[in-house]
C-alpha positions as CSV (number, residue, x, y, z in Angstrom):
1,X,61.2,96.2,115.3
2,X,62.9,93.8,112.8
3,X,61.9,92.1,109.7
4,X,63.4,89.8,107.4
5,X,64.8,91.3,104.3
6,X,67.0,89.3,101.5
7,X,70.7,91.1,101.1
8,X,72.4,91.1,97.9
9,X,73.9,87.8,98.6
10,X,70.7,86.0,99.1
11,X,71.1,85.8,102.7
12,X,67.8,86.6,105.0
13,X,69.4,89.5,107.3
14,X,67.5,91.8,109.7
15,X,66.0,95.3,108.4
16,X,65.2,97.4,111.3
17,X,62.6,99.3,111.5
18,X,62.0,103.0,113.5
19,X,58.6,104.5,114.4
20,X,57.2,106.5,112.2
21,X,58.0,110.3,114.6
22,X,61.4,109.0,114.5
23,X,61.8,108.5,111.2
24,X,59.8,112.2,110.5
25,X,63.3,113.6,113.2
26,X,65.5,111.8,111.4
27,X,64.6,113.6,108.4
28,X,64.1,116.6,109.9
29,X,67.6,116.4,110.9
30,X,68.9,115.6,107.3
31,X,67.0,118.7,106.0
32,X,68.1,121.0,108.4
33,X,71.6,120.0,108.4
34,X,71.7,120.7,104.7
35,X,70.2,123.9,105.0
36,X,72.8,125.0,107.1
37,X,70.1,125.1,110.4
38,X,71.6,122.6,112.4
39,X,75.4,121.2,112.8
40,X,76.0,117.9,114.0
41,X,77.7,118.5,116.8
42,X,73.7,119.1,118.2
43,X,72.9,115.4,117.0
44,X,72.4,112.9,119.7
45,X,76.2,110.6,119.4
46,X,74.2,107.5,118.0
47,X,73.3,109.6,115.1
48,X,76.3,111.5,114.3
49,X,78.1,107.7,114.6
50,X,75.6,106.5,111.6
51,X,76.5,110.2,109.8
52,X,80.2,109.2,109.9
53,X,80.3,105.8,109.2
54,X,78.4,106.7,105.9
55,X,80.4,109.8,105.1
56,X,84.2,107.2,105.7
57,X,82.6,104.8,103.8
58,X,81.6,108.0,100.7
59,X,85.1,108.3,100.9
60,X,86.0,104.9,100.8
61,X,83.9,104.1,98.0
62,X,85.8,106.7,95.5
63,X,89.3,105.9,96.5
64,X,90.4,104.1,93.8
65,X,88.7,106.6,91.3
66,X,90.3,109.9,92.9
67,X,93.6,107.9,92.8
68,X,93.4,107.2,89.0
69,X,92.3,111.0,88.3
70,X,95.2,112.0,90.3
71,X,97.5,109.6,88.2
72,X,95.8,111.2,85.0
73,X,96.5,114.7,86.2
74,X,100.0,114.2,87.3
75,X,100.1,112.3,83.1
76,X,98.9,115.5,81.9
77,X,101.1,117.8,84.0
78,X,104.3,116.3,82.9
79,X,102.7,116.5,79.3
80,X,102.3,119.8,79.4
81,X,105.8,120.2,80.2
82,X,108.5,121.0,76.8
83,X,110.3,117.5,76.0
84,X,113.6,118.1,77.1
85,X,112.0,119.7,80.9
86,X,110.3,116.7,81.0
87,X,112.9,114.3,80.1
88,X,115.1,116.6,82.6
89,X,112.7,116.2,85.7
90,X,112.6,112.2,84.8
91,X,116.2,111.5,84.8
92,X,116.4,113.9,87.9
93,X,113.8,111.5,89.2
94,X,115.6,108.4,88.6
95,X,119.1,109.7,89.9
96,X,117.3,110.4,93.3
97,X,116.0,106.8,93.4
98,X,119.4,106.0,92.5
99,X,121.0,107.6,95.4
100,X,118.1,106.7,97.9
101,X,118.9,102.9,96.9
102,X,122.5,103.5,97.2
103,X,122.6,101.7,101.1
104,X,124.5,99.3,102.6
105,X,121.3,97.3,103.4
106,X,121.0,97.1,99.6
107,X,121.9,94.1,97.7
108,X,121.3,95.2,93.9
109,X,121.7,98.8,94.4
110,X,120.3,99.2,90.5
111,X,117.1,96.8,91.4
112,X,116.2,98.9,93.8
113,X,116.4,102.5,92.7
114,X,115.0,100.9,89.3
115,X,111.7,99.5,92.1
116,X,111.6,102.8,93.9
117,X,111.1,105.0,90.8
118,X,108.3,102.9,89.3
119,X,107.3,102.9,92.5
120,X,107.2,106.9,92.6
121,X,105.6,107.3,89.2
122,X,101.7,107.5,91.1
123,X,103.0,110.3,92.8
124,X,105.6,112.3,89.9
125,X,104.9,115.5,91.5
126,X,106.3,114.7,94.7
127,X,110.0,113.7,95.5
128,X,111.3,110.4,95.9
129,X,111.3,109.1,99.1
130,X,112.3,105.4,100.5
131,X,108.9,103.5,101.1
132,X,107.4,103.2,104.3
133,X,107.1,100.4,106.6
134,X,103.2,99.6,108.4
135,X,104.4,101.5,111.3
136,X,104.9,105.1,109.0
137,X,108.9,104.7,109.5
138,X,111.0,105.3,106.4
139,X,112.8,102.0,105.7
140,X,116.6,101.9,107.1
């Protein structure tokens, strides 16, 4: 069954509707699979499609926020470090950058080390490394 329901944007969309003994399984489900009583691997595929989609989109939805608390801790951890460690690890930083830029398909070798560290600064705690293409290739 189907209804007519406004969405956020003001649009009419269809809200489907169940029968009420499927709605009292689906909730079954939910409570047994929290309890530990069920896994989904026993759900029917339709359902464990709907479980997935909303778990990716969970996931989705706190992306940006686990990447700036990651960004934060990585501020904190060099911090926490004693000034001339930190200032160590950063130049050590920048001198990889340097020598990953060094290449002959490199125009303004300087430019581009000077790109890849600031580049590299959301992820201090790992190395330097040349960026990726779409395809998960390091660049040439």
């Amino acid at each position: 069954m189907t209804e007519q329901r406004a969405a956020l944007t003001g649009v009419a969309l269809p809200a489907y509707r169940i029968t009420p003994q499927a709605s009292k399984t689906l909730h079954d489900w939910a409570d047994k699979l929290a309890a530990g009583d069920l896994r989904l691997w026993q759900l029917p595929p339709a359902v464990c499609a709907l479980y997935w989609l909303g778990y990716n989109q969970g996931v989705a939805s706190r992306d940006e926020e686990v990447h700036q608390l990651r960004i934060d801790a990585d501020r904190m951890w060099l911090l926490a470090m004693p000034a001339t460690d930190r200032r160590e690890y950063l130049l050590e930083r920048l001198d990889n950058a340097a020598r990953l830029a060094d290449r002959p398909d490199v125009d303004d070798v300087l430019d581009e080390a000077w790109r890849m560290y600031c580049a590299s600064l959301d992820t201090i705690r790992e190395p330097v490394r040349l960026a990726s293409t779409e395809h998960g290739r390091e660049a040439a």
